[in-house]
N, C-alpha and C positions, 0 to 999 in steps of 0.2 A: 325877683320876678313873682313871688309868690305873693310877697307881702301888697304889691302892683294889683292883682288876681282880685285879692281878697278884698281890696277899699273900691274895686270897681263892681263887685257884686254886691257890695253892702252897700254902695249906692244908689244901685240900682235896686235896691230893694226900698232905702228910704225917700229917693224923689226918682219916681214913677215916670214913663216917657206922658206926653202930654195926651196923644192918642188914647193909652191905657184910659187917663185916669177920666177922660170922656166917655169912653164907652163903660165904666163903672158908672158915674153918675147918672146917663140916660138910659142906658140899658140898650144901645144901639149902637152898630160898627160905626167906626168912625165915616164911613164912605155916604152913611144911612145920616149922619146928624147935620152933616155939609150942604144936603140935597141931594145927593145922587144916590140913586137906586141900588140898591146891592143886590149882587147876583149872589145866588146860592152856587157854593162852590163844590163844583166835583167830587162825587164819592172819590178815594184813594182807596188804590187797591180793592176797588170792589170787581169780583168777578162775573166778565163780559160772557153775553149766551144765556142760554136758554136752560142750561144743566147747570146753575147756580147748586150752591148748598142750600136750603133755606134757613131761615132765621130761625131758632127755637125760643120759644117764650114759655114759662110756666108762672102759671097763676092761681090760685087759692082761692075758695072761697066754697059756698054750705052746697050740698049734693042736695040737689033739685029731685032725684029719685033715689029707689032704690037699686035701680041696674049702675048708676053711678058711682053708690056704697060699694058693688058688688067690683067694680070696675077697677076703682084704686086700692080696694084689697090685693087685685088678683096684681095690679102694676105691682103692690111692694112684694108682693111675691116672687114673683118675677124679678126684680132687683135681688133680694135676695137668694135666688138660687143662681146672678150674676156673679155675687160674691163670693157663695160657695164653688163656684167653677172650677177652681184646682182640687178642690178638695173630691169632688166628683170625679174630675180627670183621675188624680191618683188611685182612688177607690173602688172607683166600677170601672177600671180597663186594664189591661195588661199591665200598666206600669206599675203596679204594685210589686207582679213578680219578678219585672226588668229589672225595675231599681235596686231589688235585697241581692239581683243573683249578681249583679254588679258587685256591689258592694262586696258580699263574698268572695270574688277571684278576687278584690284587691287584695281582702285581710291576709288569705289564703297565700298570696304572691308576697306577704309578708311586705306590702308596702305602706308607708305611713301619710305621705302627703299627693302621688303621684300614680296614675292621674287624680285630679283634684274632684273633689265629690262633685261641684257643679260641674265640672265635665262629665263622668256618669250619670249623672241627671238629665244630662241634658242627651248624650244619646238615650237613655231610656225613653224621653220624648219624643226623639224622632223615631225612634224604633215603634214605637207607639202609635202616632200615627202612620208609621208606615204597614203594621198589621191594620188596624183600624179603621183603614180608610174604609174601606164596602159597608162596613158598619154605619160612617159619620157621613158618608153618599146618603145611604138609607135614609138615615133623621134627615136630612137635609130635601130630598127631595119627595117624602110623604107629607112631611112635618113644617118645616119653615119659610119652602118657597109655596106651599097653600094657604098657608096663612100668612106671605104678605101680598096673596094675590088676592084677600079676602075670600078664597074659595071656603078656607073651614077657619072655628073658632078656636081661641085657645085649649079648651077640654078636647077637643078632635086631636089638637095639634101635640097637646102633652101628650096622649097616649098615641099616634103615629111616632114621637120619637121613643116614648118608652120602649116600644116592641123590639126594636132591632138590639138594643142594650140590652133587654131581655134575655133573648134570644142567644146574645154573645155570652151571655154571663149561666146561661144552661147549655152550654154547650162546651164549656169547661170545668161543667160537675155532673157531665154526662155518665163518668164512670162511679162515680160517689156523690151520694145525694144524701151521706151520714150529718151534714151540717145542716140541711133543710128540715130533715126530720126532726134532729133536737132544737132547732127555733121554733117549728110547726109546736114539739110538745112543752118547751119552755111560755109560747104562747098561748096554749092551750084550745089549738086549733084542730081540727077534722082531717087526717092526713091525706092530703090532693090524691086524684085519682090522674090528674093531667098536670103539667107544667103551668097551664093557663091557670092553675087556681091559686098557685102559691099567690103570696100578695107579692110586691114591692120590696116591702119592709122586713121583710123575712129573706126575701133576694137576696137583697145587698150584704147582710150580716154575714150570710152563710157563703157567697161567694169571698168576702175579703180572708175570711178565716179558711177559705179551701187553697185560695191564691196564697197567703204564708206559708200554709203547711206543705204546699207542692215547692217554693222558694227553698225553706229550708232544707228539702229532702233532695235539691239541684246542690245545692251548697253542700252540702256531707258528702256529696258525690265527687263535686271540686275540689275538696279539703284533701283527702285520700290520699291521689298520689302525692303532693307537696308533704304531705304527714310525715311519706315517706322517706320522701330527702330527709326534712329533718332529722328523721332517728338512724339515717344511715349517716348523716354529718355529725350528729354528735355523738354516737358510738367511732367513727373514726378519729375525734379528735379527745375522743375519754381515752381509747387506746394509745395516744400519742403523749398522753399524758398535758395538753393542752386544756385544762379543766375550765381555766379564767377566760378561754374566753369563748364570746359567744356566739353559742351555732347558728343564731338564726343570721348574725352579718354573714358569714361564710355560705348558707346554705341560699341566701337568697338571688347570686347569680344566677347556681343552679338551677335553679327555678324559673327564671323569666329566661334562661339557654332554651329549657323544657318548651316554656309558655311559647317561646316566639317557634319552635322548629316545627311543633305542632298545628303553626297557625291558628294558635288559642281564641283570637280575637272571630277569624272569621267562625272556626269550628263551634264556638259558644253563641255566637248569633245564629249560628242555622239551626242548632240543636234548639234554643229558645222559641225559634220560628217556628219547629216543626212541632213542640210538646203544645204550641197554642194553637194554632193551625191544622188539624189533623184532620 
């Protein structure tokens, strides 16, 4: 059957149906080279109404001004702060501290593959949005829907969404502003009299380094009690003269017995809510 297959397509590739090889020579459908008029046939699958997608086309060629120069600068900018996107997500919002304090109750709980990192990632992102949201409302309705109503231009529009990011990111170094100060004097800047004057660039540094340091200091907090187990598991089984084997397989029951009676999961999400949210 195959071998059938195979001499009927390789015939049909060395004598051609007659039609084909008509409309190779004139360059016309065959219904066109007979005399009769050929109809243009039907878009497929093209979408019926008024709310079509439109067709995108780009095209190249030398900038007529200089607001044109200015214009495809500001596009590949704009591409590129598309592509930095997660990296932004992770940096300037909560998930910074979601994801380590994560991470931590696993190690803590003394687990090695379960739950899997991309599942703590991934509540860290919904958790994420779900504090964030009044924040990413903000941007969206100073910032993105006035500029695709053409009401303000891009400079308007970057700094409508700056503010609310801002805003969030001072408001979680509201009690310690020791990392703005050493970027303010590593930069060798004038120390702000207001929040408005810090720059940007100074922001972002000093808020990821405050968001670790408050992470790790949740985490030694988590670590504690489970320490505890530990050295009461292998002080009980040093006593028993069980030296070979190891406390953390034994102690680690205990531990998620702890995690689950205490309702670990919800109690670690509201405490997080409530150290961001204040």
């Amino acid at each position: 059957m195959k071998r059938i297959i195979l001499l009927l397509v390789i015939g049909c590739i060395l004598f051609p149906f007659p039609a084909a090889s008509l409309y190779a020579q004139t360059g016309l459908p065959p219904q066109a080279s007979q005399g009769v008029t050929a109809m243009p046939a039907p878009a497929q699958n093209a979408p019926a109404g008024g709310g079509a997608i439109p067709f995108v086309d780009l095209s190249i060629r030398q900038p007529r001004s200089n607001q044109e120069v200015a214009f495809s600068i500001q596009l590949l900018l704009l591409v590129t702060v598309i592509t930095l996107a997660p990296s932004i997500l992770i940096l300037a919002t909560c998930f910074l501290r979601l994801s380590i304090v994560l991470d931590f109750i696993k190690r803590a709980l003394s687990l090695q593959q379960v739950p899997p990192t991309t599942v703590l990632n991934g509540i860290a992102f919904f958790l994420t949005i779900f504090i964030m949201w009044p924040t990413f409302t903000a941007m969206y309705e100073n910032s993105f829907r006035p500029m695709a109503e053409g009401q303000i231009n891009i400079e308007t529009a970057y700094r409508e969404a700056e503010a609310p990011i801002r805003l969030f990111m001072f408001n979680q170094m509201y009690n310690d502003t020791s990392y703005i100060d050493l970027f303010m004097q590593m930069g060798s800047l004038p120390r702000p009299s207001t929040i408005a004057e810090v720059p940007t660039h100074i922001l972002i540094p000093a808020y990821i380094l405050h968001e670790l340091t408050v992470a790790f200091k949740i985490g030694i907090l988590l670590y504690i009690p489970f320490i505890v187990i530990d050295m009461v598991v292998a002080s009980v089984l040093m006593s028993m003269g069980m030296i070979m084997l190891p406390p953390v397989q034994i102690s680690m029951p205990f531990k998620l017995i702890l995690f689950i009676l205490v309702d670990g999961w919800g109690l670690l999400t509201q405490q997080l809510f409530n150290s961001i949210i204040r």
